[in-house]
VOBA-1610 file (N, C-alpha, C; in pm, whole numbers, padded with zeros to 5 digits, always signed):
BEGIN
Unk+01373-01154+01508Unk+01472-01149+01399Unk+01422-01235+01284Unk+01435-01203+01167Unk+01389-01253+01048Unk+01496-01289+00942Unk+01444-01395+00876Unk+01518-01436+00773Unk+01490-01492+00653Unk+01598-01411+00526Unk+01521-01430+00388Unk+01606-01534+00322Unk+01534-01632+00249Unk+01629-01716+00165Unk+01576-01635+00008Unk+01703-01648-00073Unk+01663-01568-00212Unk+01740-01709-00276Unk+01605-01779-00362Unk+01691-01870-00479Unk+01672-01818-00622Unk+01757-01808-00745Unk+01753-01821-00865Unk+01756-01917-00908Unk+01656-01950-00983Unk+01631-02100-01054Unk+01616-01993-01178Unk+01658-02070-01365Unk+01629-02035-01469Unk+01544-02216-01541Unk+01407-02154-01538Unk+01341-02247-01603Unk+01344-02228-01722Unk+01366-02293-01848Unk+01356-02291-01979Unk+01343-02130-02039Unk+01435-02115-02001Unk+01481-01948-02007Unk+01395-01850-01947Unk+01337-01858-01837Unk+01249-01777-01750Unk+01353-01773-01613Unk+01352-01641-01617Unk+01432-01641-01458Unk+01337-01596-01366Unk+01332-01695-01277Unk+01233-01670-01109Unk+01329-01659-01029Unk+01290-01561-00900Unk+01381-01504-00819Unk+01285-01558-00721Unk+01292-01705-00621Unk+01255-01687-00515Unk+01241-01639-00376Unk+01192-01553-00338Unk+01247-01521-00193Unk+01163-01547-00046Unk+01153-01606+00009Unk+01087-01721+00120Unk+01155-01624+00251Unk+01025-01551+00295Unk+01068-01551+00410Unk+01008-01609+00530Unk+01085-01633+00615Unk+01032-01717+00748Unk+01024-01599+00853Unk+00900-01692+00904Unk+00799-01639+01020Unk+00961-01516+01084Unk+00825-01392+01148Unk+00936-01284+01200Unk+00908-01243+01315Unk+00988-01218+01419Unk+00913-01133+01496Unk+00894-01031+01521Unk+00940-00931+01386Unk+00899-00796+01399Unk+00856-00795+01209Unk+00687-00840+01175Unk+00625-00885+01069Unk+00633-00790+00996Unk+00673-00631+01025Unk+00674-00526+00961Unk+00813-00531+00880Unk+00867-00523+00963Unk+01094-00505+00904Unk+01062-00651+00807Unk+01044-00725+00844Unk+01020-00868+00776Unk+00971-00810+00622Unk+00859-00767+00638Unk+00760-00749+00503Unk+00832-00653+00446Unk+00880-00556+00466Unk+00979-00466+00416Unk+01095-00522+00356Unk+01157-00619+00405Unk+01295-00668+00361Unk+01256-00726+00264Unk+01112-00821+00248Unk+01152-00913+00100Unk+01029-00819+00010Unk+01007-00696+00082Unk+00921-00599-00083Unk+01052-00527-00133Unk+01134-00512-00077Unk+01274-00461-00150Unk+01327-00560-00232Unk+01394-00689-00177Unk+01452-00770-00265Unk+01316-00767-00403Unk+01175-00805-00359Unk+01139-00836-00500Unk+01155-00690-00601Unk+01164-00554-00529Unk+01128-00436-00640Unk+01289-00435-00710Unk+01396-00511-00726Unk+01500-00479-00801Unk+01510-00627-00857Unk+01430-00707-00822Unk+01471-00866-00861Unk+01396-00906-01014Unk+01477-00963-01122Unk+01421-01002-01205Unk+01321-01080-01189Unk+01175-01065-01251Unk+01079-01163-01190Unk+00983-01237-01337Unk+00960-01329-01313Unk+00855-01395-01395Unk+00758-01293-01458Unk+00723-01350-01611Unk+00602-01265-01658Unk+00509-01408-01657Unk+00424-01398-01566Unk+00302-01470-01596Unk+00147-01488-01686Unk+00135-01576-01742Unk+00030-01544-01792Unk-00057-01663-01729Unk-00256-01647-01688Unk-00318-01695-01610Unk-00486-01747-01674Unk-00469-01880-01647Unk-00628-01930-01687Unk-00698-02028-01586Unk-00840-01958-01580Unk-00929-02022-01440Unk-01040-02023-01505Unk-01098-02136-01473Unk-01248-02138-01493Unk-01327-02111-01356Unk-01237-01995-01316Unk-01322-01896-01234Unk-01466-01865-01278Unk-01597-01859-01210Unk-01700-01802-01268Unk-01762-01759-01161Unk-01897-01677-01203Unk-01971-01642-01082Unk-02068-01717-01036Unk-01980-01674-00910Unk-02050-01825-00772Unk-02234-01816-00771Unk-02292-01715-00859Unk-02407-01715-00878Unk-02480-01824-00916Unk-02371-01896-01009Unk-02421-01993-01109Unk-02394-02139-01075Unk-02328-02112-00983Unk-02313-02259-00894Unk-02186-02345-01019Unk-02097-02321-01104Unk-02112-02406-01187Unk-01980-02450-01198Unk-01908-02415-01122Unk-01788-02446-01117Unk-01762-02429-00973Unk-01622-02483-00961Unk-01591-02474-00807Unk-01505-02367-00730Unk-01562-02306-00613Unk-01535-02181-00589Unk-01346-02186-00580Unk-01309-02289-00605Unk-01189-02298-00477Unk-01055-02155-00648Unk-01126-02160-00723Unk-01070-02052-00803Unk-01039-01887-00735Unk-01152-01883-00701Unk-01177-01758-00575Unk-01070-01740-00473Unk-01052-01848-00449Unk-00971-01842-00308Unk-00791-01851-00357Unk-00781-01927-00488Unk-00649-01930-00537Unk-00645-01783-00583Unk-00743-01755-00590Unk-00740-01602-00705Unk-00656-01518-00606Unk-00782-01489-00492Unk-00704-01453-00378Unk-00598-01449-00315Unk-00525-01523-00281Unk-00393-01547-00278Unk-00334-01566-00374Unk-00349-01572-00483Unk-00223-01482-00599Unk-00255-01347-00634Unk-00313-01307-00574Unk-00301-01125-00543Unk-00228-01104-00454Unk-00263-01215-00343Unk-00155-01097-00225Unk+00000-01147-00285Unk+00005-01226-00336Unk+00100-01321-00360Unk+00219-01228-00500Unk+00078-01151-00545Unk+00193-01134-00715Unk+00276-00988-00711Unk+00308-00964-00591Unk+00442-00881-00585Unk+00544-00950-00627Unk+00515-01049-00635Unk+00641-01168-00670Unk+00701-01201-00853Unk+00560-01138-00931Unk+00581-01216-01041Unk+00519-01029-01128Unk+00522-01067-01255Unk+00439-00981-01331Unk+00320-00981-01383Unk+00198-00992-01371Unk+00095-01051-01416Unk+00095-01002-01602Unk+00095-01083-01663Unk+00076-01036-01830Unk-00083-01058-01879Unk-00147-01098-01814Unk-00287-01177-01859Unk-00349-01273-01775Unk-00484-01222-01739Unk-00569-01326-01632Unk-00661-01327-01656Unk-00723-01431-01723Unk-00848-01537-01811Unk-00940-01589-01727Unk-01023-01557-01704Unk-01115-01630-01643Unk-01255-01684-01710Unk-01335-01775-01695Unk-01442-01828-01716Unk-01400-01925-01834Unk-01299-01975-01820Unk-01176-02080-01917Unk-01246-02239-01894Unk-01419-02242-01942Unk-01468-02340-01914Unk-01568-02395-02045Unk-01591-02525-02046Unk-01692-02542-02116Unk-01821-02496-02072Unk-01863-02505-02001Unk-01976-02486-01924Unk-02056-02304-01970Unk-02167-02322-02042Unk-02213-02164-02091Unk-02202-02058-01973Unk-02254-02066-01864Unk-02255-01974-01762Unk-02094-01915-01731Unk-01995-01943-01818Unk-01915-01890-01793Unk-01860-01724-01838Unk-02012-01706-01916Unk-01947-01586-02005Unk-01973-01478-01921Unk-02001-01449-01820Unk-02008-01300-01734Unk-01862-01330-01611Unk-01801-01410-01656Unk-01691-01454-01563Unk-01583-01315-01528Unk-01566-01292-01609Unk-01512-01125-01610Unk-01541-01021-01542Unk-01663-00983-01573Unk-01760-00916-01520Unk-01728-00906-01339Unk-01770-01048-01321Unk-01809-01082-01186Unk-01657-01075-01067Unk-01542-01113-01141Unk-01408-01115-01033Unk-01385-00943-01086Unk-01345-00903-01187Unk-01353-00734-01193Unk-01483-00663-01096Unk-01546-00696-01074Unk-01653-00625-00952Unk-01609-00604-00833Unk-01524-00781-00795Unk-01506-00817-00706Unk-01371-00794-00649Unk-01264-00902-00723Unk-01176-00913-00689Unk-01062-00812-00718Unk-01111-00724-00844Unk-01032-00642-00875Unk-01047-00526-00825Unk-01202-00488-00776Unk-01198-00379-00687Unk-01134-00409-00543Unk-01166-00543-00493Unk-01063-00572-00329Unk-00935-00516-00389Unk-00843-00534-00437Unk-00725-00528-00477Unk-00693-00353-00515Unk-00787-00297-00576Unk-00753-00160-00597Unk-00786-00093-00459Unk-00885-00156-00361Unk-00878-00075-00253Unk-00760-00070-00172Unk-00691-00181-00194Unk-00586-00199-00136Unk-00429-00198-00138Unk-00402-00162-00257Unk-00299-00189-00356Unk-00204-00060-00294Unk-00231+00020-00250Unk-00153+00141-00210Unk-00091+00084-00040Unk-00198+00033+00033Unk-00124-00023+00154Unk-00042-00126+00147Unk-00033-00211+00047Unk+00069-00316+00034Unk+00206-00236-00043Unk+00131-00154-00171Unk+00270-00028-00195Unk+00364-00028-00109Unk+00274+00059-00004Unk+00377+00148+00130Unk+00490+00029+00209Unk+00467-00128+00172Unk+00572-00211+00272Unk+00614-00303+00141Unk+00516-00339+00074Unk+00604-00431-00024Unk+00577-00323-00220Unk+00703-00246-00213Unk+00665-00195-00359Unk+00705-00255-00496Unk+00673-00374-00502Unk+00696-00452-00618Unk+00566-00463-00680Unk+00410-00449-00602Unk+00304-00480-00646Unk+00231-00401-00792Unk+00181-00472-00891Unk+00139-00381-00986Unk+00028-00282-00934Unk+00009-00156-01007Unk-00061-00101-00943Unk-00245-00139-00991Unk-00263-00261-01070Unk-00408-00241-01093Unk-00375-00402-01150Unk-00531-00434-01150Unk-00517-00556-01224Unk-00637-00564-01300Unk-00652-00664-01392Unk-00785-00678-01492Unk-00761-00791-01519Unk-00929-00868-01545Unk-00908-00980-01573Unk-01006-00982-01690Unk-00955-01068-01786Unk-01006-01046-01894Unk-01122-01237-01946Unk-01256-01202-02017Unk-01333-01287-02015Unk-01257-01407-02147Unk-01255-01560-02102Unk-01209-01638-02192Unk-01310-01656-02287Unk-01192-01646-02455Unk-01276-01609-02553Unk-01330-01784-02589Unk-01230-01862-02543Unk-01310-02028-02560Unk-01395-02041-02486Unk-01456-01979-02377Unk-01540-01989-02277Unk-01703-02049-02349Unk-01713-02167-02290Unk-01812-02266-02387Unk-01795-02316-02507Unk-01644-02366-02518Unk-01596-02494-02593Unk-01508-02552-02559Unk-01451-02653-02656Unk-01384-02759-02652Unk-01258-02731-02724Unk-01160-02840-02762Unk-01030-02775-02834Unk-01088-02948-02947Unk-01016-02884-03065Unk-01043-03020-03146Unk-00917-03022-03216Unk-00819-03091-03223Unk-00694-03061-03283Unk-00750-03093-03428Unk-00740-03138-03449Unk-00813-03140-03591Unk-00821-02979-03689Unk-00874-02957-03579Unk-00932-02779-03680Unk-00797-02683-03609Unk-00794-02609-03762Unk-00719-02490-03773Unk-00798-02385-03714Unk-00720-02328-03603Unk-00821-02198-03551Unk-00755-02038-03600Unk-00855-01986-03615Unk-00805-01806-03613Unk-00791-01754-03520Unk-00717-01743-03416Unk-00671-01647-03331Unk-00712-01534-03318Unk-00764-01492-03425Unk-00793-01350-03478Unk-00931-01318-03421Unk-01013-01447-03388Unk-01118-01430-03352Unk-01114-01498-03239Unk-01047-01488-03120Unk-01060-01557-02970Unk-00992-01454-02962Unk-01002-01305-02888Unk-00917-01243-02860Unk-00798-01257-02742Unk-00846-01352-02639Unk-00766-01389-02535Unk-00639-01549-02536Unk-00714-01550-02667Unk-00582-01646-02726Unk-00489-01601-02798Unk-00538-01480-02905Unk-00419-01404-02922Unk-00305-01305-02852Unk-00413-01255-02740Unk-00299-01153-02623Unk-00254-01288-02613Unk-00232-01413-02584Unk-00164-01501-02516Unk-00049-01527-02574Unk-00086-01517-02754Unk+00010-01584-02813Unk+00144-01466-02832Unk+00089-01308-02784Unk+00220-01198-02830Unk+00232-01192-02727Unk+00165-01245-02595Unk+00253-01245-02459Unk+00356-01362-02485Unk+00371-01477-02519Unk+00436-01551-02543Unk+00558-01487-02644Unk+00520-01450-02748Unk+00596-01378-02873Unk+00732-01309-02745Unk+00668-01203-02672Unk+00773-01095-02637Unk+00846-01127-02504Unk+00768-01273-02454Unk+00822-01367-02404Unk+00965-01403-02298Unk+00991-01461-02241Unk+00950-01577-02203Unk+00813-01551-02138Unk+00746-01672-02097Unk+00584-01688-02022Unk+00590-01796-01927Unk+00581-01767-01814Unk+00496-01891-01766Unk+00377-01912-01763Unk+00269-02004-01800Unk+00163-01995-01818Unk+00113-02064-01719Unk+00022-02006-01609Unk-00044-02155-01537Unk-00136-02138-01527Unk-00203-02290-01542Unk-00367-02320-01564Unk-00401-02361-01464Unk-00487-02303-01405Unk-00595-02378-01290Unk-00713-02404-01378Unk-00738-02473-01524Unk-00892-02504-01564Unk-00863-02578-01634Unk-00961-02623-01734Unk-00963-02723-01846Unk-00885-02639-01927Unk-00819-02731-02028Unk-00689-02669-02074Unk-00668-02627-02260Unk-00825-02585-02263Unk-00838-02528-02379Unk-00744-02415-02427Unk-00789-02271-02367Unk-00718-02168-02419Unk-00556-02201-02450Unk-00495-02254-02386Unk-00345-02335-02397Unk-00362-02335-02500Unk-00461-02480-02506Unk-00439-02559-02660Unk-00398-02488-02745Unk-00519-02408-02777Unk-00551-02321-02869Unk-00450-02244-02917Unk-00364-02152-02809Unk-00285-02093-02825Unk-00140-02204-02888Unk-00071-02264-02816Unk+00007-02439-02850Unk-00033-02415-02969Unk-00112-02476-03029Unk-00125-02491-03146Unk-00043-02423-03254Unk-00159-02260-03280Unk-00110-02150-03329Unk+00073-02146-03331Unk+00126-02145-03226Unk+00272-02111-03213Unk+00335-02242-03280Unk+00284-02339-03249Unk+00377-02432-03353Unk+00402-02421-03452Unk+00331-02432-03492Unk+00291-02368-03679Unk+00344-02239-03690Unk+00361-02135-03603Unk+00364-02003-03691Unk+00494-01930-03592Unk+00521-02004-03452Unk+00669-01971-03403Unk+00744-02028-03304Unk+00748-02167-03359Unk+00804-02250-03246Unk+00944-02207-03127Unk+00995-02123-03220Unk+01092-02087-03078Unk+01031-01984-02970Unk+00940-01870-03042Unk+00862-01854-02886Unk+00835-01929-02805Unk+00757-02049-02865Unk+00687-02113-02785Unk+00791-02227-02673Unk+00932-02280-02767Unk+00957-02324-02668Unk+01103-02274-02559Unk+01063-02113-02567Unk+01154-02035-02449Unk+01051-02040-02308Unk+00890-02071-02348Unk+00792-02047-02219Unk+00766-02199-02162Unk+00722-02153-02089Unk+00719-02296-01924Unk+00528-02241-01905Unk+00487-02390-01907Unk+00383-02423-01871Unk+00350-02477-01764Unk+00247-02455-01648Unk+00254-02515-01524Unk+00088-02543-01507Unk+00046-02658-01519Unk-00075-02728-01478Unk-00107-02818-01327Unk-00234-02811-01277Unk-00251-02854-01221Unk-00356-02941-01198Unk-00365-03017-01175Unk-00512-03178-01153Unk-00515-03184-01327Unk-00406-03183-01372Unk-00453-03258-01509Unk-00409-03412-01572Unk-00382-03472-01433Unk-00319-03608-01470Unk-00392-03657-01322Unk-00413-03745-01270Unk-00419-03872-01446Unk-00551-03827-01530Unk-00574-03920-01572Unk-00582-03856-01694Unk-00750-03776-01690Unk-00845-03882-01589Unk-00960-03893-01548Unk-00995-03761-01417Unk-00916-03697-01379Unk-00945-03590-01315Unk-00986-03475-01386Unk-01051-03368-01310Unk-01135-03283-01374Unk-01104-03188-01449Unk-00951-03140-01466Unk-00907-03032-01516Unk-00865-03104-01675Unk-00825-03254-01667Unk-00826-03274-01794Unk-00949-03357-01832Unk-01022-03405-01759Unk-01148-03449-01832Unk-01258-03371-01884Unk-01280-03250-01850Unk-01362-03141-01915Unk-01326-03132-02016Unk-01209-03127-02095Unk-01171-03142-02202Unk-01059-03215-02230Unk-01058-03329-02251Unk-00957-03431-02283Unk-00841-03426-02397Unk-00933-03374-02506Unk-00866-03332-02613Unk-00770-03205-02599Unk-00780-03111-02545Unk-00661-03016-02517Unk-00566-03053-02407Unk-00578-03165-02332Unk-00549-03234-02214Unk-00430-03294-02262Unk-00499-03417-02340Unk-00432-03560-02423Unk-00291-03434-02524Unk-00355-03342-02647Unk-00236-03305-02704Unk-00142-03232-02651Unk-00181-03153-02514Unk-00086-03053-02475Unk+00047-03175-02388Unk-00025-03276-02323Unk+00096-03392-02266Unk+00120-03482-02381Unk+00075-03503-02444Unk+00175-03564-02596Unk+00302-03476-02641Unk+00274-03337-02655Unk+00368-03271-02720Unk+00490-03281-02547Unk+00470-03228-02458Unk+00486-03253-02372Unk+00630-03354-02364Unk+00570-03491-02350Unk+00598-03561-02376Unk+00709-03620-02502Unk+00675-03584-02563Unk+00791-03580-02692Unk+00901-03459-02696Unk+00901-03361-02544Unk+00954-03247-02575Unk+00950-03109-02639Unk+00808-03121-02649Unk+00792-03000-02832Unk+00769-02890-02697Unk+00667-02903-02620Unk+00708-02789-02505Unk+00736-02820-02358Unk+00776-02771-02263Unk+00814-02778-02125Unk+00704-02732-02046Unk+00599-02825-02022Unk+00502-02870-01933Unk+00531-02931-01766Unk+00483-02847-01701Unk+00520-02898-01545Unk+00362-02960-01492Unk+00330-03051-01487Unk+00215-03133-01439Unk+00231-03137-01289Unk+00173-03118-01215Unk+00139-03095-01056Unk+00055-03203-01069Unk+00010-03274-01089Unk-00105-03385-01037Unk-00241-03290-00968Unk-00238-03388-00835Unk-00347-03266-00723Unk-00235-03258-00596Unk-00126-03214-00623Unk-00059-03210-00549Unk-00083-03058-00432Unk-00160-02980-00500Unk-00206-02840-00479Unk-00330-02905-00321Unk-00400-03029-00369Unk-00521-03054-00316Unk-00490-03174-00238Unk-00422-03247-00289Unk-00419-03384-00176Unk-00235-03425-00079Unk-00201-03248-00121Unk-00062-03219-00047Unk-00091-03125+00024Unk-00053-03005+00034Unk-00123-02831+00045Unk-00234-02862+00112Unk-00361-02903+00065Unk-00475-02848+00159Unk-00542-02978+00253Unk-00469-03090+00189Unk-00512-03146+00294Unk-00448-03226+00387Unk-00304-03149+00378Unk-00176-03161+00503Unk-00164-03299+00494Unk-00104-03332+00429Unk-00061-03519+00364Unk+00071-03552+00475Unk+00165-03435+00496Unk+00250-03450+00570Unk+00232-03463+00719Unk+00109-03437+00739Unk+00111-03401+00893Unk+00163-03282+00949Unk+00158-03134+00880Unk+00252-03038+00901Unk+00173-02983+01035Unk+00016-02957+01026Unk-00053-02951+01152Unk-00019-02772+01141Unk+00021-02726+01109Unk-00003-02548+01118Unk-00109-02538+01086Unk-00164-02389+01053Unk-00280-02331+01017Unk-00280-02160+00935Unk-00321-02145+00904Unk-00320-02030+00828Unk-00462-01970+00939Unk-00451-01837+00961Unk-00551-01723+01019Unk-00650-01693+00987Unk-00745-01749+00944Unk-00862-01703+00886Unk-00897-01565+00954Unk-00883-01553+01050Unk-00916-01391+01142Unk-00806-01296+01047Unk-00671-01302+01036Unk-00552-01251+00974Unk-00636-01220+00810Unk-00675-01346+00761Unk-00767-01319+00588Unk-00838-01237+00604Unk-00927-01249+00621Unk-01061-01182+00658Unk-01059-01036+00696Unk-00956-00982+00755Unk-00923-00879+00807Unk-00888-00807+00673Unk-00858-00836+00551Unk-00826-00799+00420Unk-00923-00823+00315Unk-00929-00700+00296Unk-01094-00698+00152Unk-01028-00856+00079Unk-00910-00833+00026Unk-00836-00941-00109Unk-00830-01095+00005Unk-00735-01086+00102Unk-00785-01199+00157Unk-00940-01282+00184Unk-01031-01167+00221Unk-01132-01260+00285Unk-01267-01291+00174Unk-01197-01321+00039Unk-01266-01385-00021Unk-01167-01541-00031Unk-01047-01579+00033Unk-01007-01715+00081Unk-01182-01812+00170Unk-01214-01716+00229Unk-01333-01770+00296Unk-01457-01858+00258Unk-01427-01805+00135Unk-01566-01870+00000Unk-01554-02046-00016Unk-01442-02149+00088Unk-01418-02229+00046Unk-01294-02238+00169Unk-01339-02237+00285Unk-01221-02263+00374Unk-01254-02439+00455Unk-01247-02504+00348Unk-01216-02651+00392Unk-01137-02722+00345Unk-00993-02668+00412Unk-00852-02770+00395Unk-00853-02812+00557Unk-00733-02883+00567Unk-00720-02879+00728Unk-00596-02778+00697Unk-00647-02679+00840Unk-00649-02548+00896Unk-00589-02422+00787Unk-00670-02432+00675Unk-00649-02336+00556Unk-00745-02356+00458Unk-00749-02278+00349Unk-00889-02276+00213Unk-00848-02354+00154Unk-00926-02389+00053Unk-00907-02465-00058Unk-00830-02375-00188Unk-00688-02340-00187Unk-00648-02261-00272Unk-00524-02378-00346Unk-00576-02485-00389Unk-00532-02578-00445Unk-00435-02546-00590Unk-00534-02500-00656Unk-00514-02465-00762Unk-00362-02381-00749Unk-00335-02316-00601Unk-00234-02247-00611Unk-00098-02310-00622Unk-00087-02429-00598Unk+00002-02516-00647Unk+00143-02484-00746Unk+00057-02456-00879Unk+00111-02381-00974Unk+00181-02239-00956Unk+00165-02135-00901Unk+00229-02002-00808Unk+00356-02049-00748Unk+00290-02129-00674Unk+00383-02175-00505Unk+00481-02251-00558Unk+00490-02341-00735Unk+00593-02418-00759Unk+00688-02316-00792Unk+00625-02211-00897Unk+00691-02138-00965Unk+00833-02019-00906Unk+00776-02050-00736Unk+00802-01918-00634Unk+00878-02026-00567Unk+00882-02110-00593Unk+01061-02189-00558Unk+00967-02287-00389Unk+00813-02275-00364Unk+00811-02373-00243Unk+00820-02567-00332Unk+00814-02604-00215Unk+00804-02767-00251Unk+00962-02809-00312Unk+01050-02702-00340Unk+01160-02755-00432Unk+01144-02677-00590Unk+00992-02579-00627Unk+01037-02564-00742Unk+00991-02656-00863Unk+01008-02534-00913Unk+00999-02633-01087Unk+01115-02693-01145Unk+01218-02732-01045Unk+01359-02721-01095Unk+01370-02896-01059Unk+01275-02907-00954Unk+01256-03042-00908Unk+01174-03095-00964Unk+01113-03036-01059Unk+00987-03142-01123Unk+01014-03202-01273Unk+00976-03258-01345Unk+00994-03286-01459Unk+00910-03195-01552Unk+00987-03158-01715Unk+00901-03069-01792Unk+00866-03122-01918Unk+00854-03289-01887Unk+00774-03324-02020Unk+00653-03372-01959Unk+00545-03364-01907Unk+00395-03355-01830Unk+00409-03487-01721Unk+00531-03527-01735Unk+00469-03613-01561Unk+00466-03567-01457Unk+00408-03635-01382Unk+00388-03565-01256Unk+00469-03670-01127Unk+00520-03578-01011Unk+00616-03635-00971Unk+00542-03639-00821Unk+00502-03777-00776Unk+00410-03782-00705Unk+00483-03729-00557Unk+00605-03717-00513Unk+00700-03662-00429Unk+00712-03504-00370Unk+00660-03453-00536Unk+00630-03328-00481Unk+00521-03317-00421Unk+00387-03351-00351Unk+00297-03339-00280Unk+00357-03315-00152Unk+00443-03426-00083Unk+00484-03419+00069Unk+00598-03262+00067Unk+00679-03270-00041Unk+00757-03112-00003Unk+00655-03006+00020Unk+00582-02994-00091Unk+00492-02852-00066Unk+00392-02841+00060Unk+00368-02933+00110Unk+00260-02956+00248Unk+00377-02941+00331Unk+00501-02944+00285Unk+00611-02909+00416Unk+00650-02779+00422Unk+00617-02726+00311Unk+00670-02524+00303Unk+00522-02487+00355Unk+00412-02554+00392Unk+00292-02485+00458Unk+00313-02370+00529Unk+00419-02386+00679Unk+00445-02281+00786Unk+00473-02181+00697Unk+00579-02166+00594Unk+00653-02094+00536Unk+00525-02003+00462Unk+00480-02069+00378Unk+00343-02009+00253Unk+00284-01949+00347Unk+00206-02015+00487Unk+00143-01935+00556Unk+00212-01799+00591Unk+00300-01762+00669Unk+00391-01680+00711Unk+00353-01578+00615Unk+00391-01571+00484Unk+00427-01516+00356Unk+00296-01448+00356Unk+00155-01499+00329Unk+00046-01500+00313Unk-00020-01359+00429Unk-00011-01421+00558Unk-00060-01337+00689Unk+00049-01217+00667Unk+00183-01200+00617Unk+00204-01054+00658Unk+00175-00962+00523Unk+00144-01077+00429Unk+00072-01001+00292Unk-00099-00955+00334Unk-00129-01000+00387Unk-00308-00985+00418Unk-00304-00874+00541Unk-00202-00849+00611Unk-00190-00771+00751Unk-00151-00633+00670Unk-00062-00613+00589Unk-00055-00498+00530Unk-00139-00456+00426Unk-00190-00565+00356Unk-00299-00480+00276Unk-00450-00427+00379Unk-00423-00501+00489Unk-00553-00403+00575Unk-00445-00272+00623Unk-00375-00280+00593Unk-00327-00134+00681Unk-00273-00170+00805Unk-00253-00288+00847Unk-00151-00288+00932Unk+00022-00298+00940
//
C-alpha cells in the first residue's frame, strides 16, 4: 500500500505542487498515482545553468552529469523552460551542448515514451542549449547586450512571461548577466522569479569563487531584497551525499544503471550509498524535500539546518528516483 503527500507552497509568486511519494509495495500503482496528480497539477517553469562539460576535457566536475541525470527522471515534476550548459569560465566549455545533446538527450528520448505510459506529465523531448558566457566573467561595471549572448536573452523572456525559478548548479554568470538586464529594463519580472543556488556561500567555495563578481552582486541585491535568492550552501554535498544525518539508506545503483538516463548517475557514484548529484539540492528544495524553499530564507543566506532535513528525505528521494529509473527501462 502506498502513500502520497501533495504540498502547495507559493514561492514569490511561483506555485510548486509537491508530491512525495513513499516507498510502495506495489511500485507500479505507486508510480501511476503521483504521474496523475503531477499531469493536472500546476507546476514550476524552470529555467537551468551547469557548467556541465565534456568529461573529455577533464575540466570541470562530472558530478553535473549525474545531477543532470536525475533531473530528467525527476522533471515530470516541473516544466523545463531552458537548460544551459558549459556555464563556465573555463574555454573547453564551448562543445558543452554538443556533448549532453549526444548523450543525455538522446538517453532521455529513448526513453521518454516508457516513463509516458506510467508517469504522463513528462515533456516529450528535451534540448540543452550551449552557454553564450561560456569563457567569461560577469563585470558589473559594463553594460551588456543581451542581444548578443543568446542564452541570456531566452532567459530574460523566460523570466518576462514568467514566473521562473532559476537554478544554478555553476558559477553564476549567466544569472548575472541576465539580473542585471531586468533591473534596468523590468524589475517586476524580475522580482515575481525565485532563484535557487547552490555551493555559492561562503563566499570561498567554488561555485562562487570562479566568479566572484556575479557571486558578490547577485547576494548583495539579494540581500537588500531587490531579488529572492535561495542559497543552499553545500547542503546538496555535505547533507545529501554525504549522509550528515546518519540516514544509512542507499539508492540502487543496479535499479540506475538498468536506465539509459539513470546510468549516467554512475560517472561519479561516491556519496555514501548514492552519486554525487549534489548540485541536485536546488530540484529537491524546490520539490518541497528538506522542508522546501518555504523553510529557507530568500535574501542569499544560507540556513545551515537545512543540510540535516534533506539527508533525512534521502529514503524518500531515493524511493522517487528507483521507480522513475524502473519505468523508464520498461519496467
Amino acid at each position: 500500500m502506498s502513500t502520497t503527500r501533495v504540498t502547495v507552497v507559493v514561492v514569490a509568486g511561483l506555485v510548486v505542487m509537491a508530491v512525495v511519494a513513499a516507498a510502495a509495495v506495489n511500485p507500479r500503482s505507486a508510480r501511476a498515482s503521483a504521474g496523475s496528480a503531477w499531469s493536472t497539477a500546476p507546476v514550476a517553469k524552470v529555467w537551468v545553468t551547469s557548467d556541465l562539460t565534456d568529461p573529455a576535457h577533464a575540466v570541470t566536475d562530472p558530478d553535473d552529469i549525474v545531477t543532470s541525470s536525475a533531473f530528467l527522471l525527476l522533471s515530470d515534476a516541473v516544466r523545463i523552460k531552458g537548460w544551459v550548459v558549459g556555464a563556465t569560465p573555463f574555454t573547453p566549455c564551448i562543445d558543452a551542448a554538443r556533448w549532453a545533446n549526444g548523450n543525455l538527450k538522446a538517453a532521455y528520448a529513448a526513453e521518454v515514451a516508457n516513463l509516458l505510459a506510467v508517469f504522463p506529465a513528462y515533456a516529450p523531448s528535451v534540448r540543452f542549449q550551449q552557454a553564450s558566457t561560456c569563457g567569461s566573467t560577469f563585470n558589473p561595471a559594463t553594460t551588456y547586450d543581451v542581444t548578443t549572448l543568446p542564452t541570456v536573452q531566452h532567459a530574460v523572456r523566460a523570466i518576462q512571461a514568467g514566473p521562473i525559478a532559476w537554478l544554478n548548479w555553476s558559477p553564476m554568470t549567466e544569472m548575472a548577466v541576465a539580473v542585471q538586464y531586468l533591473l534596468a529594463h523590468d524589475p517586476v519580472a524580475l522580482a515575481r522569479s525565485t532563484f535557487v543556488t547552490h555551493w555559492t556561500r561562503p563566499v570561498g567555495s567554488y561555485n562562487c569563487a570562479t566568479d566572484g563578481s556575479a557571486c558578490n552582486y547577485l547576494h548583495h541585491l539579494a540581500a537588500s531584497g531587490t531579488i529572492h535568492l535561495y542559497e543552499l550552501g553545500p547542503a546538496g554535498q555535505s547533507g545529501l551525499v554525504a549522509d550528515s544525518c546518519g540516514d544509512g539508506s542507499s539508492l540502487s545503483q543496479a535499479t540506475m544503471s538498468a536506465s539509459a538516463i539513470g546510468a549516467f548517475m554512475s560517472v561519479k557514484w561516491t556519496g555514501v550509498g548514492m552519486p554525487d548529484l549534489s548540485d541536485g539540492a536546488t530540484y529537491l528544495a524546490l520539490l518541497g524535500y528538506g522542508g522546501g524553499l518555504t523553510s529557507l530564507h530568500p535574501d542569499g543566506r544560507n540556513d545551515p539546518a537545512f543540510r540535516d532535513r534533506l539527508c533525512r528525505d534521502r529514503p524518500l528521494i531515493f524511493a522517487r528516483l528507483e521507480a522513475r529509473a524502473t519505468a523508464a527501462a520498461g519496467g
